[in-house]
N, CA, C and O atoms as CSV, one atom per row, in Angstrom:
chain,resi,resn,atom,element,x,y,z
A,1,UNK,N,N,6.995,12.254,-1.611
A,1,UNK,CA,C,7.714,11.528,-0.605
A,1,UNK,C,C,8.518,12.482,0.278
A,1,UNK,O,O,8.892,12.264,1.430
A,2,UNK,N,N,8.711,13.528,-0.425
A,2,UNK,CA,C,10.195,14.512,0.412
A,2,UNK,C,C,9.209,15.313,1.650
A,2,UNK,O,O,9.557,15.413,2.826
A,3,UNK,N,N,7.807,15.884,1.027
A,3,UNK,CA,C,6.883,16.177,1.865
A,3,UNK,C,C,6.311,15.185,3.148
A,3,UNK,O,O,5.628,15.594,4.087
A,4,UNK,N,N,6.673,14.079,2.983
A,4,UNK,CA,C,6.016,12.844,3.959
A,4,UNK,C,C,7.100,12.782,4.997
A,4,UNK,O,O,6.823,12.633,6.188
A,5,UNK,N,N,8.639,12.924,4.447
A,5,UNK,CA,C,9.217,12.732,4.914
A,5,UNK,C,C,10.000,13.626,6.091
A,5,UNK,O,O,10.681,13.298,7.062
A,6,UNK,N,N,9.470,15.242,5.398
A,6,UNK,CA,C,10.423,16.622,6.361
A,6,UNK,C,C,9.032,16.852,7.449
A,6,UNK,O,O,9.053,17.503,8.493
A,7,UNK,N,N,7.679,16.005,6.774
A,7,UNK,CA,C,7.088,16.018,8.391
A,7,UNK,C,C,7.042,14.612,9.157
A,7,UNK,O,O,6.099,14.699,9.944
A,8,UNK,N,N,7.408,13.853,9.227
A,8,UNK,CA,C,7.893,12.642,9.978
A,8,UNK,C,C,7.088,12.009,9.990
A,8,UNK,O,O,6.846,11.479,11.074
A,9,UNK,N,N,6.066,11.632,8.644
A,9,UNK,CA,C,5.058,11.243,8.421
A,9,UNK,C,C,5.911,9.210,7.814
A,9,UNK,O,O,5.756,8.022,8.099
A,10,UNK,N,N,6.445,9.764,7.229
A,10,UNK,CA,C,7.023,8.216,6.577
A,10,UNK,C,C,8.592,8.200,6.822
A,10,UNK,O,O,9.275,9.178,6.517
A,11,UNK,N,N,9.299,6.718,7.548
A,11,UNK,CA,C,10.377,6.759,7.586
A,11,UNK,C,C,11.346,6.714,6.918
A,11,UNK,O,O,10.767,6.699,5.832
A,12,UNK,N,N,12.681,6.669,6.593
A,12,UNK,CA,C,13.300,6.904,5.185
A,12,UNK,C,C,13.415,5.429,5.287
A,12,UNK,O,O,13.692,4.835,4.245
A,13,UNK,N,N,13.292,4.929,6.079
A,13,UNK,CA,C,13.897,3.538,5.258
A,13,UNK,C,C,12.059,2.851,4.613
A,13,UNK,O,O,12.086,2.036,3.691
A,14,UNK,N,N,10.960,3.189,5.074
A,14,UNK,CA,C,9.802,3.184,4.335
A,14,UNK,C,C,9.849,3.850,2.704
A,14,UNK,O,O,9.950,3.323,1.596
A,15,UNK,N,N,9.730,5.182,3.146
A,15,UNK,CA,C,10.728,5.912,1.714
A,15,UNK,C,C,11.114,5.497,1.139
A,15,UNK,O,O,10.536,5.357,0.061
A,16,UNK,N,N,12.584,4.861,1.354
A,16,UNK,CA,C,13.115,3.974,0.142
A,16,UNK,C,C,12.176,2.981,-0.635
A,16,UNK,O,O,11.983,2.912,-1.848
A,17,UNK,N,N,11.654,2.243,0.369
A,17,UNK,CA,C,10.761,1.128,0.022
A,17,UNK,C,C,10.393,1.239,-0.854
A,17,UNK,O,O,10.643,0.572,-1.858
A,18,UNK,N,N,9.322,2.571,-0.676
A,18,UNK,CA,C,8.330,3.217,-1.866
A,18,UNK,C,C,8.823,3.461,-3.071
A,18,UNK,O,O,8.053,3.067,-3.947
A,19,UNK,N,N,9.885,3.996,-3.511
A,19,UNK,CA,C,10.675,4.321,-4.201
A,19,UNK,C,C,11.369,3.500,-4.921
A,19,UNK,O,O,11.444,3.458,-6.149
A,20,UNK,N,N,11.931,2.778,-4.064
A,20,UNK,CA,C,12.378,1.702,-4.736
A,20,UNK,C,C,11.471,0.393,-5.593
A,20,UNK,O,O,11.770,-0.241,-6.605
A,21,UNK,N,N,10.355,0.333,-4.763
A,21,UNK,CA,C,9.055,-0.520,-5.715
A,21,UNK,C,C,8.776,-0.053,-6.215
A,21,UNK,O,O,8.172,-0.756,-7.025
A,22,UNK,N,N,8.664,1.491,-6.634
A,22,UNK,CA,C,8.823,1.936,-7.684
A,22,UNK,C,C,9.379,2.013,-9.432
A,22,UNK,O,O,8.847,1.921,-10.539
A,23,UNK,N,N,11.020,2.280,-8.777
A,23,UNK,CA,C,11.790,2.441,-9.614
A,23,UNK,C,C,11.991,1.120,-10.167
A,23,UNK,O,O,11.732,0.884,-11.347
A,24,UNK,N,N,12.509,0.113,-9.248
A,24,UNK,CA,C,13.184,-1.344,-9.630
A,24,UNK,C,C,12.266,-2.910,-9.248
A,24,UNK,O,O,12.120,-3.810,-10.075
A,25,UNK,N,N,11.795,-2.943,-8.000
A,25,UNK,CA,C,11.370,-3.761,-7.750
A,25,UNK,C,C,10.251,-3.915,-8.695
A,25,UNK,O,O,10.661,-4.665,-9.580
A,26,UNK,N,N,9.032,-3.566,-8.936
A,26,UNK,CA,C,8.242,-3.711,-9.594
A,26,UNK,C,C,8.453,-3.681,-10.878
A,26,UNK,O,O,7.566,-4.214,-11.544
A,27,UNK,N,N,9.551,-3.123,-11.590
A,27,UNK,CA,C,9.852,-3.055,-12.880
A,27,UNK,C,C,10.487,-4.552,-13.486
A,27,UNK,O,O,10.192,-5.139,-14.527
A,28,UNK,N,N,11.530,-4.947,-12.348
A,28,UNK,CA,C,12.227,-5.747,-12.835
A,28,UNK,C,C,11.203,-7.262,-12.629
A,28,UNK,O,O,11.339,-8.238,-13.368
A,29,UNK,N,N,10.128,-7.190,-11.407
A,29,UNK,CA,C,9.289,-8.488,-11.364
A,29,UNK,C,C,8.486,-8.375,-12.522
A,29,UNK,O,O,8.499,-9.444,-13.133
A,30,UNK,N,N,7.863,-7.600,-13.015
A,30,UNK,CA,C,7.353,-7.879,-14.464
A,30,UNK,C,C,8.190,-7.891,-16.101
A,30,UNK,O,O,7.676,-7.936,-17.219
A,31,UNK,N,N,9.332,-7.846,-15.789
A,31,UNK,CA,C,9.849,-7.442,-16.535
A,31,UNK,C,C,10.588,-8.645,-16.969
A,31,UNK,O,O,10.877,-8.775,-18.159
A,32,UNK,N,N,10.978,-9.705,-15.923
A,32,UNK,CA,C,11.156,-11.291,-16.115
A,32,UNK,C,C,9.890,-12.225,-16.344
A,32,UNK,O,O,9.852,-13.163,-17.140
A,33,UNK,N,N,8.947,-11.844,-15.578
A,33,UNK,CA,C,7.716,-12.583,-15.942
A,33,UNK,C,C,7.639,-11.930,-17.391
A,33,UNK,O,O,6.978,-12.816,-17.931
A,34,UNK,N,N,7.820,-11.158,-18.212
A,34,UNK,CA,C,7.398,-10.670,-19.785
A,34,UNK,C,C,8.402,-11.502,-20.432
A,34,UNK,O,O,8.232,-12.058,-21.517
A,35,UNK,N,N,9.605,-11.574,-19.622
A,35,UNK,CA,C,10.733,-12.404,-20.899
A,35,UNK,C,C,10.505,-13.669,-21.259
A,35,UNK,O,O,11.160,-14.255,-22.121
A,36,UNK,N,N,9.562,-14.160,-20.615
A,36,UNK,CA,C,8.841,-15.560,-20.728
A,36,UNK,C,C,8.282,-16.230,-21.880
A,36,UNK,O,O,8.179,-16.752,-20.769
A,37,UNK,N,N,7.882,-16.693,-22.761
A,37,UNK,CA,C,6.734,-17.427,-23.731
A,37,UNK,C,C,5.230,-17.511,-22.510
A,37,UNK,O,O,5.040,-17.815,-21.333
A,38,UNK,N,N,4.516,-17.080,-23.571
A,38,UNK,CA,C,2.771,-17.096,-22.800
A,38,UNK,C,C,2.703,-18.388,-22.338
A,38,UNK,O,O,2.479,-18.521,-21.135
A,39,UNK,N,N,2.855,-19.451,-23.069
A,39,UNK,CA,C,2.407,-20.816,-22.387
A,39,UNK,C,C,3.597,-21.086,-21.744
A,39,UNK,O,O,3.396,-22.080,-21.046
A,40,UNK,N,N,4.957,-20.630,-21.604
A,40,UNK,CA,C,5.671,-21.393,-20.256
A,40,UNK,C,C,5.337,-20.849,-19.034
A,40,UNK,O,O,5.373,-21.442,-17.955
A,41,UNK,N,N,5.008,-19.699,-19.231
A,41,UNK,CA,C,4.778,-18.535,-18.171
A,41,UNK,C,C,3.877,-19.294,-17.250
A,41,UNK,O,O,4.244,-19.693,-16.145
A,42,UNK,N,N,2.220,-19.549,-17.943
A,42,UNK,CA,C,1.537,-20.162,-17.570
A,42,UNK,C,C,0.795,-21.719,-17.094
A,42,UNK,O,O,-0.179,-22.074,-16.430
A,43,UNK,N,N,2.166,-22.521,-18.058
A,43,UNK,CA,C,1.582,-24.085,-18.156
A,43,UNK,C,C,2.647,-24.879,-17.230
A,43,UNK,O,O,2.352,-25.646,-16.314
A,44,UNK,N,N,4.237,-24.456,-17.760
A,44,UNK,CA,C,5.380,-24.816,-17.021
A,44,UNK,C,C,5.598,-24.554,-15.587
A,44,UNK,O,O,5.733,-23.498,-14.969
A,45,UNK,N,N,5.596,-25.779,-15.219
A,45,UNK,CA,C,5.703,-25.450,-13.542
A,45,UNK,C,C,7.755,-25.383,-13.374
A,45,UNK,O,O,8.601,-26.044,-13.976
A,46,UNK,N,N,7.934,-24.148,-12.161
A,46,UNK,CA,C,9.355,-23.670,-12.374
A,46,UNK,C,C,9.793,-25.141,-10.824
A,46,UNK,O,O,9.030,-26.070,-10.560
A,47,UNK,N,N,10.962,-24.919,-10.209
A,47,UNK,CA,C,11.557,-25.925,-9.658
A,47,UNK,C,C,10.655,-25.396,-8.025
A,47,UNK,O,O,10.999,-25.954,-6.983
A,48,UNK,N,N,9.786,-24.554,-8.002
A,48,UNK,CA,C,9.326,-24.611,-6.655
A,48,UNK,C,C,7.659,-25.550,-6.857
A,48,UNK,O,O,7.074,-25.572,-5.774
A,49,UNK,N,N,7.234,-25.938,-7.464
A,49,UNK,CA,C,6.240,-26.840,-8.405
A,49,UNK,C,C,4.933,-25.288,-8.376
A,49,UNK,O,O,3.723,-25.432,-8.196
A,50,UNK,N,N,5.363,-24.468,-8.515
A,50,UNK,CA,C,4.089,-22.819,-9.467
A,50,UNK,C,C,4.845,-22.798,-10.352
A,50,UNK,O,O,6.063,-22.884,-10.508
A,51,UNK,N,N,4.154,-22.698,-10.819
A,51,UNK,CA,C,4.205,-21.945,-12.584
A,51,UNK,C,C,5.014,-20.392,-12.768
A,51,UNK,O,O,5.793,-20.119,-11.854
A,52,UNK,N,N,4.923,-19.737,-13.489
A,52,UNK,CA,C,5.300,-18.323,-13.498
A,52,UNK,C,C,4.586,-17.337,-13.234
A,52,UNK,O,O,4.876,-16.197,-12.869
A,53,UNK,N,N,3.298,-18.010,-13.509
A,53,UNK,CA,C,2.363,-16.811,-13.490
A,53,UNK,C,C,1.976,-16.691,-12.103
A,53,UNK,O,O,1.656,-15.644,-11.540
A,54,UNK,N,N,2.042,-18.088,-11.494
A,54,UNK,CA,C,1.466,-17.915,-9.842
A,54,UNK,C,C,2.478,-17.317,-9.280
A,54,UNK,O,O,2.139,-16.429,-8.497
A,55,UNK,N,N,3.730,-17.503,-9.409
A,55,UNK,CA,C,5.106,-16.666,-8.615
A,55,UNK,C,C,4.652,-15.132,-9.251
A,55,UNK,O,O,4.734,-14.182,-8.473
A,56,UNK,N,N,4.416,-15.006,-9.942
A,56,UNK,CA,C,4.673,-13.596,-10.832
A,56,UNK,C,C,3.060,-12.720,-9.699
A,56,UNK,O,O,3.221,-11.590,-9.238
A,57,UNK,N,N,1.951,-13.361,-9.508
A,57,UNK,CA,C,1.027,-13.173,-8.636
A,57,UNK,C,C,1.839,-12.893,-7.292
A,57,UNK,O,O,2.238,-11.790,-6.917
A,58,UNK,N,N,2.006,-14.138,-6.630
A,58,UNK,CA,C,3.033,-14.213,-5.525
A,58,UNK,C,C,3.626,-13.059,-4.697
A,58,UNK,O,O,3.445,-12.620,-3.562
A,59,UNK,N,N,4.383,-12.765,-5.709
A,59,UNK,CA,C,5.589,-11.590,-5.841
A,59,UNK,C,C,5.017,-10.061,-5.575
A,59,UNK,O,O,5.475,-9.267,-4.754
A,60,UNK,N,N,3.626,-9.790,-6.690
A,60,UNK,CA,C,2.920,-9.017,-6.553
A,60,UNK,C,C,2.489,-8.659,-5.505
A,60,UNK,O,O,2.790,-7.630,-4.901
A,61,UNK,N,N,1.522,-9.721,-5.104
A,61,UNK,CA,C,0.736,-9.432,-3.754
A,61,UNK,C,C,1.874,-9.126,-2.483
A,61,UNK,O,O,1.677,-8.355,-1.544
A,62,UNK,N,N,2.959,-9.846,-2.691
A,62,UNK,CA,C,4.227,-9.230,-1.170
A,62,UNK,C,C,4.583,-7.715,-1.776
A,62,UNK,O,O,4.952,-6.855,-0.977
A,63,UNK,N,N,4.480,-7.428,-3.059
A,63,UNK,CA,C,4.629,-5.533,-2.943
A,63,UNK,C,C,3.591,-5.123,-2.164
A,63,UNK,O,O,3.676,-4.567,-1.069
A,64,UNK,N,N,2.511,-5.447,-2.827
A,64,UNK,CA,C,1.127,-4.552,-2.793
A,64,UNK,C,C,0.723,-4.437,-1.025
A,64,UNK,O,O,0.241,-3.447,-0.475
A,65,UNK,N,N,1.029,-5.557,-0.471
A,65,UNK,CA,C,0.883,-6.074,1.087
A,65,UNK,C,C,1.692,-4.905,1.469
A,65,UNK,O,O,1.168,-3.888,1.924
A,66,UNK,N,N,3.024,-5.038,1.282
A,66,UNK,CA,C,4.212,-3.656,1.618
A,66,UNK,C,C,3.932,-2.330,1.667
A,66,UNK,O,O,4.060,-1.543,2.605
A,67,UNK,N,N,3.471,-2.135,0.379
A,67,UNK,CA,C,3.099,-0.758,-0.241
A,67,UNK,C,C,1.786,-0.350,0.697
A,67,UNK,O,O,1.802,0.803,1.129
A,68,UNK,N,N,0.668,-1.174,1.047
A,68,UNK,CA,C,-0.521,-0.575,2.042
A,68,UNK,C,C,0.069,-0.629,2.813
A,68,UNK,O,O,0.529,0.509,2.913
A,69,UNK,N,N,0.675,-1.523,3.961
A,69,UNK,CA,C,1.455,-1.664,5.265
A,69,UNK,C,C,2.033,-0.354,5.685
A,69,UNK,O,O,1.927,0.335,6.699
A,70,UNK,N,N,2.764,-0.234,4.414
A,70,UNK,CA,C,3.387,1.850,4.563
A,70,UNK,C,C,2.540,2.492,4.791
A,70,UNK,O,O,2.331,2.839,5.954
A,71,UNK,N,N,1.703,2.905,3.713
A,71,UNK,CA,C,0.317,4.034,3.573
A,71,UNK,C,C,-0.428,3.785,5.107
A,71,UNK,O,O,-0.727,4.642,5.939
A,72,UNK,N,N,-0.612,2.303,5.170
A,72,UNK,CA,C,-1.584,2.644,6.522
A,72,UNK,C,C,-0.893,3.176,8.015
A,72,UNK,O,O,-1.520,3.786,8.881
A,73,UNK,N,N,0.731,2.739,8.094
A,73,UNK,CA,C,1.160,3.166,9.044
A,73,UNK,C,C,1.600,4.723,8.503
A,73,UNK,O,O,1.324,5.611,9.310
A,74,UNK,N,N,1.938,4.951,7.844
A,74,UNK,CA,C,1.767,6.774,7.614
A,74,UNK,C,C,0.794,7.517,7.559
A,74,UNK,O,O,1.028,8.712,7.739
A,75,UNK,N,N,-0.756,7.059,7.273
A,75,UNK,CA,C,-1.293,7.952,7.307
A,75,UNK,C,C,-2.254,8.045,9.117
A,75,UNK,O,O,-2.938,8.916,9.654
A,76,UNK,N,N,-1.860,6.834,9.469
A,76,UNK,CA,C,-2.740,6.511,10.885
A,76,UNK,C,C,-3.608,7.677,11.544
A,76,UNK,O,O,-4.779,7.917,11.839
A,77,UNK,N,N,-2.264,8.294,11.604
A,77,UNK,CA,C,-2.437,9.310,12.648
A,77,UNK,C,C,-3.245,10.540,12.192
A,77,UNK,O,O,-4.047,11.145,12.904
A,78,UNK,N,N,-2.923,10.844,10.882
A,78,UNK,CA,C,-4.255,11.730,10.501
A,78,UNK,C,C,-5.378,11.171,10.073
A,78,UNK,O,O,-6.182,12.002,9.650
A,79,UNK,N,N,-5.820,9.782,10.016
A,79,UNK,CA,C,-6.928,9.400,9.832
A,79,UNK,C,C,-7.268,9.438,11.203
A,79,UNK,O,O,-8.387,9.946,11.261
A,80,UNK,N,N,-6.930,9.202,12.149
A,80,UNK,CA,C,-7.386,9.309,13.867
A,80,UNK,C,C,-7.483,10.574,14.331
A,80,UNK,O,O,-8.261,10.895,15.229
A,81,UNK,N,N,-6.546,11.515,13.631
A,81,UNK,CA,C,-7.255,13.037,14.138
A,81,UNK,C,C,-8.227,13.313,13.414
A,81,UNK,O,O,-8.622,14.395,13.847
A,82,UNK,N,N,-9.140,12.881,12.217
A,82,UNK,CA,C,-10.287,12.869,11.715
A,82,UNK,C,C,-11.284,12.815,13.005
A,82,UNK,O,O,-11.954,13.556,13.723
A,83,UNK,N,N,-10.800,10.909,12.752
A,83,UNK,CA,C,-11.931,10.693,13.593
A,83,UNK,C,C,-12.531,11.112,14.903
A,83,UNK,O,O,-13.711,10.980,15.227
A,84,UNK,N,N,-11.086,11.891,15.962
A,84,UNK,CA,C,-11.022,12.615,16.590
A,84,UNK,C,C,-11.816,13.971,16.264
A,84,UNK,O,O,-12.423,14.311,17.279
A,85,UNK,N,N,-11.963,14.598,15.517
A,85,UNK,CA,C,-12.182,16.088,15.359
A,85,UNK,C,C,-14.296,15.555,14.494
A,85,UNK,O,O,-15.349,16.156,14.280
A,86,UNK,N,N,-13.802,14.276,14.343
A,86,UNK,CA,C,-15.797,14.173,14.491
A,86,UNK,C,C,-16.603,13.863,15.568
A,86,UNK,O,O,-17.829,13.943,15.638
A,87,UNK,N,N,-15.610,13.411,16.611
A,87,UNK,CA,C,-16.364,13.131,17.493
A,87,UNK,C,C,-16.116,14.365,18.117
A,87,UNK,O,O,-17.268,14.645,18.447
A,88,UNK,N,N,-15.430,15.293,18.508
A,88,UNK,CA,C,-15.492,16.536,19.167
A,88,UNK,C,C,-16.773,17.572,18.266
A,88,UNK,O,O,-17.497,18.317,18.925
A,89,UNK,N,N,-16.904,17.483,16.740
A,89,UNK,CA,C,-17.570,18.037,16.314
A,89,UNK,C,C,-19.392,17.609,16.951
A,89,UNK,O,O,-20.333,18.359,17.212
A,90,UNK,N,N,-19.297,16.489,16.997
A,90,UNK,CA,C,-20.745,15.556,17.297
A,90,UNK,C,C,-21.076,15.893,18.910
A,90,UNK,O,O,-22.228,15.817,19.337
A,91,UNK,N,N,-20.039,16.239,19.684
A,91,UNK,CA,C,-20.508,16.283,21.032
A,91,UNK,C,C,-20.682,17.906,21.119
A,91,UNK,O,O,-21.501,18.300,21.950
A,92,UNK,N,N,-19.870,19.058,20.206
A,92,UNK,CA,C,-20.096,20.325,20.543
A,92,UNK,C,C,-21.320,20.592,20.163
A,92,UNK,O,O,-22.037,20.937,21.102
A,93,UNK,N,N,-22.032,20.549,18.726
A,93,UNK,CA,C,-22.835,20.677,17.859
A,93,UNK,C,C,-24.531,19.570,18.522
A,93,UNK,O,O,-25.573,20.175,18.773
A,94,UNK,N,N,-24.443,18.171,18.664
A,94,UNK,CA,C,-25.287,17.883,19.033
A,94,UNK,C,C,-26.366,17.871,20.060
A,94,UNK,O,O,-27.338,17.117,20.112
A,95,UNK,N,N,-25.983,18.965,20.977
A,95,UNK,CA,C,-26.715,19.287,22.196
A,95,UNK,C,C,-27.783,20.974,21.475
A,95,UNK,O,O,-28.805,21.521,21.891
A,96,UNK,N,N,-27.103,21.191,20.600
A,96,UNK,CA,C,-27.702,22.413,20.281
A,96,UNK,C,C,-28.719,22.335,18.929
A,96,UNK,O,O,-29.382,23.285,18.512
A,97,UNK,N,N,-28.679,20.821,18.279
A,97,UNK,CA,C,-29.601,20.167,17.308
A,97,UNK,C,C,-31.097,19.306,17.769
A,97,UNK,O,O,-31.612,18.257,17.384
A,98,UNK,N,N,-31.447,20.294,18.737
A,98,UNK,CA,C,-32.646,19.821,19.677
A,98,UNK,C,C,-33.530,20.573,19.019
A,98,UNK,O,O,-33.591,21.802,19.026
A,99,UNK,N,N,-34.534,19.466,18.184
A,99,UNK,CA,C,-36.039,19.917,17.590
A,99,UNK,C,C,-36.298,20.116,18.127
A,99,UNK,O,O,-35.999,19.614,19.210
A,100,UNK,N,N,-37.685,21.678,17.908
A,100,UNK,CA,C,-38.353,21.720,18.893
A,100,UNK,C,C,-40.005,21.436,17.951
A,100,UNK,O,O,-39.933,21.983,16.850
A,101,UNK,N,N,-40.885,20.980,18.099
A,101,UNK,CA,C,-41.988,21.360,17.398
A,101,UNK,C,C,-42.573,22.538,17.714
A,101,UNK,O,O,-43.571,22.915,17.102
């Protein structure tokens, strides 16, 4: 992260993000869904009418959504100078890949 961050690749308040779904967020959402009984988790619907296990899903998928949302806006720009540096490769190189029989 400290590397992402001293080249201005990820913002600190992204940073934190990461870090923090790391350290706490993700720890502590499974960590209440575990304090549960298997069948309340799954059978008992809580006061929003899901169960635990669908919130406990829920919850998940808004990290996981977060967590790519970051990665894809940090890495953008070197996936586009890729794609950049193939198409410069394809236009230098392909004029000089002329079969001849």
């Amino acid at each position: 992260m400290q590397e992402l961050r001293d080249r201005g690749i990820i913002s600190a308040k992204d940073s934190f993000t990461v870090v923090e779904t790391v350290r706490r967020y993700l720890p502590d959402t499974l960590a209440a869904y575990l304090r549960l009984p298997r069948f309340y988790a799954q059978m008992q619907t809580l006061a929003d009418g899901r169960t635990a296990s669908q919130t406990l899903l829920d919850q998940l998928r808004v990290l996981d959504t977060s967590l790519k949302d970051i990665a894809k806006s940090a890495f953008a720009g070197d996936a586009e100078t890729l794609v950049t540096n193939g198409q410069f490769l394809q236009n230098k190189f392909s004029e000089k890949l002329v079969f001849r029989p």
